[in-house]
C-alpha positions as CSV (number, residue, x, y, z in Angstrom):
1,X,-2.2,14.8,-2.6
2,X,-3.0,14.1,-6.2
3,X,-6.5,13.4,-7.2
4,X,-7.4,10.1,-8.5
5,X,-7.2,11.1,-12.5
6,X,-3.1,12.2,-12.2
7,X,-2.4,9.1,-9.8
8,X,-3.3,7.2,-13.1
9,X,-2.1,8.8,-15.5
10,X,1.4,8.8,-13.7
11,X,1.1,4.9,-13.2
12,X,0.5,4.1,-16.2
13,X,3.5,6.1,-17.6
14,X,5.6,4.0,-15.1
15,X,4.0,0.7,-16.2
16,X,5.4,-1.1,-19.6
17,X,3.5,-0.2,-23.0
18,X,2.4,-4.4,-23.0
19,X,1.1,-4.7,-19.5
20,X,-2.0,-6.4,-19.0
21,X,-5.7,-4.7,-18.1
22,X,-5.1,-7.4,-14.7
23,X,-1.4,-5.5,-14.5
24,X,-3.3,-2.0,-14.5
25,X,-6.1,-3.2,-11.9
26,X,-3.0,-5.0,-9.3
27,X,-1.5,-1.7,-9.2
28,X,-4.7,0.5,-8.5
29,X,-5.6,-2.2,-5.8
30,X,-2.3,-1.8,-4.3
31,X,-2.0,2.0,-4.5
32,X,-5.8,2.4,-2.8
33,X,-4.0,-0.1,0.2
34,X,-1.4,1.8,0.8
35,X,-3.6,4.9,0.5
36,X,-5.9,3.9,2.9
37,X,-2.5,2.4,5.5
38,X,-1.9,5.6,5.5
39,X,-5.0,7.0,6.3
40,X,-5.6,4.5,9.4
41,X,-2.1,5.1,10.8
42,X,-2.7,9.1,10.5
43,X,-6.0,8.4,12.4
44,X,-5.1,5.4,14.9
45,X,-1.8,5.5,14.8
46,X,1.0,3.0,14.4
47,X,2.7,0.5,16.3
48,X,6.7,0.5,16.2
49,X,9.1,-2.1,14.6
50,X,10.2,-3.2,18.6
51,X,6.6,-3.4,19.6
52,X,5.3,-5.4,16.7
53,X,8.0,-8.0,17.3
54,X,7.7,-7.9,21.0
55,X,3.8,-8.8,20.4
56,X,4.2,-11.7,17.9
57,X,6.9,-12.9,19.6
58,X,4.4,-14.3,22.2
59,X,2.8,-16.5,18.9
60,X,5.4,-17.5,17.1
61,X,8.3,-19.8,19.0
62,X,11.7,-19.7,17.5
């Protein structure tokens, strides 16, 4: 896992020279969610494509 500093540095290589400082902050947000997805599903677990439709299909009615 890379610490924090080099997960930075390597998005903002990937982002475009005029992105915005609200650009910058989306991505951080999104790469600390999927960070701590990870995290929880390492810890909990995860539920599989078939079960996660079998569950909401008892709330949503096609």
């Amino acid at each position: 896992m890379q610490v924090a500093k080099q997960q930075v540095a390597s998005m903002l290589q990937k982002l475009p020279d005029d992105c915005s400082l609200e650009d910058i902050q989306y991505h951080l947000y999104v790469i600390e969610k999927i960070k701590n997805g990870v995290a929880r599903t390492e810890t909990e677990g995860a539920v599989s494509q078939q079960n996660a439709e079998a569950r909401l299909a008892k709330w949503i009615r096609e």
